[in-house]
C-alpha positions in Angstrom: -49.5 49.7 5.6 -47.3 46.9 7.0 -44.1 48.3 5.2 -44.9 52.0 6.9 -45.5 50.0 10.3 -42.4 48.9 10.2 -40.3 51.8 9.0 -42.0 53.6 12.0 -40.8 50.7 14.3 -37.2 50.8 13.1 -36.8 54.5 13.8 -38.7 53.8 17.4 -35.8 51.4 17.9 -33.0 54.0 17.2 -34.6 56.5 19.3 -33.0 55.9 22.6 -29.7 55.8 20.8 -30.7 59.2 19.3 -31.3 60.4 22.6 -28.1 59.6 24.1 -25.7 60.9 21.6 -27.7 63.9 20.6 -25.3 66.8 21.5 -22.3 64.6 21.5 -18.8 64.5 19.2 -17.8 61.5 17.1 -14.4 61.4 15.2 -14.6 58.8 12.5 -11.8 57.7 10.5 -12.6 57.6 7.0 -11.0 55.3 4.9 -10.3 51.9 2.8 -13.2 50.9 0.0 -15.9 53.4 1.8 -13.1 56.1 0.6 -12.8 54.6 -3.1 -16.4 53.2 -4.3 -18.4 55.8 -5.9 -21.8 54.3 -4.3 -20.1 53.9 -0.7 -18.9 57.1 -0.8 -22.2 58.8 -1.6 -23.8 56.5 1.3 -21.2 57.6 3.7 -22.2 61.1 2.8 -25.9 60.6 3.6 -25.2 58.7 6.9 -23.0 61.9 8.3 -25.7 64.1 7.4 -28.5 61.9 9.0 -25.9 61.7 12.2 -25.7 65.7 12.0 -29.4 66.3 11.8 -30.4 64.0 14.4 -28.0 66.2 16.6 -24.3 64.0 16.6 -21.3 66.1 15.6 -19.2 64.5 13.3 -16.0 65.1 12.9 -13.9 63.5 10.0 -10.2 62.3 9.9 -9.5 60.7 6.2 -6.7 59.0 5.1 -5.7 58.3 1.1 -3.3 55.4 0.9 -4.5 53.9 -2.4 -4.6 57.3 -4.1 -0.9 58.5 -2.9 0.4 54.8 -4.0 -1.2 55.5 -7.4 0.2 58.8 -8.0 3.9 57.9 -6.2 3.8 55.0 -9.0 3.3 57.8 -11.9 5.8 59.6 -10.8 8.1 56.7 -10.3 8.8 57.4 -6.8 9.0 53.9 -4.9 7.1 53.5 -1.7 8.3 52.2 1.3 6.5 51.0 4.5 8.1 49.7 7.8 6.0 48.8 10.7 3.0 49.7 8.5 4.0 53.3 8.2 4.7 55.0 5.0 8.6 56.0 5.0 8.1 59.6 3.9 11.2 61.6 1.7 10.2 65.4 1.0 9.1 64.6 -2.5 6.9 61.7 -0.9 5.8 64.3 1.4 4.7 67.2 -1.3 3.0 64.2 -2.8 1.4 63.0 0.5 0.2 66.5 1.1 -1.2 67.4 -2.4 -3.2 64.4 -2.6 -4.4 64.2 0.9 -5.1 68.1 1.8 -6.1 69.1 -1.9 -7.8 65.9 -3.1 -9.1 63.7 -1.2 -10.0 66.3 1.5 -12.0 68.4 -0.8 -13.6 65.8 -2.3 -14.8 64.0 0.5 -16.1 68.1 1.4 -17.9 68.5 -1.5 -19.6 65.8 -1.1 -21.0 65.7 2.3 -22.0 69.7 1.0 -24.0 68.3 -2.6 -26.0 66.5 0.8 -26.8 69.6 2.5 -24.6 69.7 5.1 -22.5 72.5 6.0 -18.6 70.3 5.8 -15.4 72.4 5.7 -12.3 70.7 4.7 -8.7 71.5 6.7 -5.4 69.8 7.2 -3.7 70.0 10.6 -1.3 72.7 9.2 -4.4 75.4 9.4 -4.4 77.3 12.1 -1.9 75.2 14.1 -4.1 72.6 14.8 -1.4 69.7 15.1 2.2 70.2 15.7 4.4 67.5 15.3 8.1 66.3 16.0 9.7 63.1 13.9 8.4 59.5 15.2 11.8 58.4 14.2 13.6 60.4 12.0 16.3 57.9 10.5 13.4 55.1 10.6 10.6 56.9 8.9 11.8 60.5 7.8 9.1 62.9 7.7 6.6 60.7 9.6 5.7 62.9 12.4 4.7 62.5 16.0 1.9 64.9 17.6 2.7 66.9 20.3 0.2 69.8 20.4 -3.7 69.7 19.2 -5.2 72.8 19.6 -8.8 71.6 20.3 -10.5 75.2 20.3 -10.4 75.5 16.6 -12.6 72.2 16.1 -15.0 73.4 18.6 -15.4 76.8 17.2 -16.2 75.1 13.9 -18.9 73.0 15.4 -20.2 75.5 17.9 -21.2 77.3 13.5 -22.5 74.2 13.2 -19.7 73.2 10.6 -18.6 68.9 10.1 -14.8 69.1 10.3 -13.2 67.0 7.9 -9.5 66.7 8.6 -6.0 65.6 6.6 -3.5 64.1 9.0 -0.4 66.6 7.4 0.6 68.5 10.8 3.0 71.4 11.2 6.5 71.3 12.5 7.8 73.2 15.7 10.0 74.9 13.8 8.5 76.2 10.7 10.9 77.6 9.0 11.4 76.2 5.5 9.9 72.4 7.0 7.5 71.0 4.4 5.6 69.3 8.1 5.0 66.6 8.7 2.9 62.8 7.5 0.6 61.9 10.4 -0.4 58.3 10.7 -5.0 58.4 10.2 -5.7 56.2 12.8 -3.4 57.8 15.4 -4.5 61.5 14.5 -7.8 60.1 14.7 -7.4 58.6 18.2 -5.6 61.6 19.6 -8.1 64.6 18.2 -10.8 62.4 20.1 -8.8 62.3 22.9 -8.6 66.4 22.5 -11.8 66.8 22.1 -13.4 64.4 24.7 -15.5 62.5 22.2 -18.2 60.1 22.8 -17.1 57.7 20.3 -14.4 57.1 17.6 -15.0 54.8 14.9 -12.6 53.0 12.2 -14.0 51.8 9.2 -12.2 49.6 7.6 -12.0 46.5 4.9 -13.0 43.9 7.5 -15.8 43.1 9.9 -13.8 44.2 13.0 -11.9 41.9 14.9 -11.5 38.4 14.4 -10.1 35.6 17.1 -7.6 32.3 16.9 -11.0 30.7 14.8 -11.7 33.3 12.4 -15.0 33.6 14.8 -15.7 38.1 14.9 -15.0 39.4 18.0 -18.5 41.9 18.6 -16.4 43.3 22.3 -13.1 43.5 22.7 -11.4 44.5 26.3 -7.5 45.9 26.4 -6.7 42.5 28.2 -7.8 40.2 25.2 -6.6 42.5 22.7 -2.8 42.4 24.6 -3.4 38.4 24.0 -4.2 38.4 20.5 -1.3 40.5 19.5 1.0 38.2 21.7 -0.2 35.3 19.7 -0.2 36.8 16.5 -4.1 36.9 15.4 -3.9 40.4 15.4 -1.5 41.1 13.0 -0.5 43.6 10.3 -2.9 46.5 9.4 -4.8 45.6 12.5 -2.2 46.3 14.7 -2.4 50.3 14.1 -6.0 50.2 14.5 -6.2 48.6 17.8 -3.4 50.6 19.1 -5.7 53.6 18.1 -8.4 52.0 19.6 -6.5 51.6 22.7 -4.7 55.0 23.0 -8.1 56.9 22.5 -10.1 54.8 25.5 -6.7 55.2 27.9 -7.7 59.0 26.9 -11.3 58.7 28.3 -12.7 58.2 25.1 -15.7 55.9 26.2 -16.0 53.5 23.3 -14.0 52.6 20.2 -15.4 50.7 17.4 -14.0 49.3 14.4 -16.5 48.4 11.9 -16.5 47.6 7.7 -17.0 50.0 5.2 -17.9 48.0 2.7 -21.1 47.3 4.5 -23.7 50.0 3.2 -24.7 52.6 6.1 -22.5 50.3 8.5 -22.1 53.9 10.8 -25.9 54.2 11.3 -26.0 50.1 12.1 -23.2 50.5 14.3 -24.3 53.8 16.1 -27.9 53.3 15.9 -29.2 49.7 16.7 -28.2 47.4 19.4 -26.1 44.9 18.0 -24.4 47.0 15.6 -22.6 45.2 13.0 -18.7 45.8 14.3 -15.9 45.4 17.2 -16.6 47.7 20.1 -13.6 48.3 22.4 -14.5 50.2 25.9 -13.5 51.0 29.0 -16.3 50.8 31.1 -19.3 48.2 31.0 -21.6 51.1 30.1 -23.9 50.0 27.2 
């Protein structure tokens, strides 16, 4: 009787959180070991269809690093990364696009599906849903830029009660005979929140969120104190893009960023459903 006492009091605790975001979008950006560990990804599957059927709309942007390194390495095709961004050739870029619109993306749609959800898998090619220009041509080659999301194509998918999960390969303004384009995750994840005005966008990643000068996790972050960690170099490396994302999608009126780790099981129901949470949260405002 105790145990069922306290299962009962645990979802009395989550129940003003369920409230609040009942009705509202989240755009998580799927990736690291939650992407590659069979018994993470199979949580991560259950926790988006307890976030849809408690009335969140999830919306998924994925990534596939590990897998596009592996099969560059088969194909002997050397990878190349400046500023943390994959310098993309157009044989990179058929490879990019194979493994992250036919692989990855189906897989992680299957999956969400054997959990009786209703997932569809797209990349941002269908239906012109991002259009891109080169970042830096010269610099990255066919790393892209976006220019153009058209939002109503998410929201029709949700309004049929559809969980969009989404490859970051966009299309280029001029079509013709462009293989499109390699969009960085994090940034396509920021700016279709932006697009859609989301609640919430959270990054899971392979560490516990943010950390400061002592190794001491940061639980809130504010724009100021992230400018001051970059300056001094505690925020370094992979982090870098992430708080960038972070920032870009809150300057967008996204309310709340979070960057949380992965490879804690059902860290998105911690994080979205209980009042410490377990990662960084990045706002705007000082609303709760």
């Amino acid at each position: 009787m105790k145990k069922k006492i306290e299962q009962v009091s645990i979802l009395l605790d989550a129940l003003p959180y369920i409230k609040k975001y009942s009705n509202e979008i989240f755009v998580i950006k799927y990736g690291g070991s939650a992407q590659v560990d069979p018994v993470l990804k199979d949580k991560f599957a259950k926790d988006i269809l307890l976030m849809y059927l408690m009335g969140i709309k999830p919306v998924i942007v994925h990534g596939g690093g590990n897998k596009i390194n592996q099969l560059l390495e088969k194909l002997n095709i050397k990878s190349k990364f400046i500023d943390g961004l994959r310098v993309t050739d157009a044989q990179t870029m058929d490879v990019v696009e194979m493994i992250l619109s036919g692989n990855i993306n189906k897989e992680i749609t299957a999956l969400i599906n054997q959990h009786g959800a209703k997932a569809i898998g797209m990349s941002g090619k269908d239906a012109n849903f991002l259009t891109a220009v080169p970042l830096n041509e010269e610099k990255y080659g066919l790393v892209g830029k976006i220019i153009t999301i058209e939002a109503s194509v998410i929201h029709k998918l949700i309004a049929e009660k559809f969980i969009p999960v989404i490859a970051p390969i966009a299309t280029a303004v001029d079509v013709n005979s462009h293989p499109g384009y390699n969009i960085n995750a994090d940034f396509a994840a920021s700016q279709i929140a932006v697009s859609l005005g989301a609640r919430k966008i959270i990054f899971m990643t392979d560490t516990p969120g943010v950390m400061d000068e002592n190794r001491d996790f940061l639980s809130t972050l504010s724009k100021e104190e992230i400018v001051r960690l970059k300056e001094n170099g505690t925020i370094a490396g992979g982090m870098i893009p992430k708080v960038d994302a972070c920032l870009e999608a809150i300057d967008g009126n996204v309310p709340k960023a979070h960057i949380i780790d992965g490879r804690v099981e059902h860290a998105l129901l911690l994080e979205v459903f209980t009042s410490e949470g377990v990662g960084t949260v990045i706002r705007k405002s000082k609303e709760l």
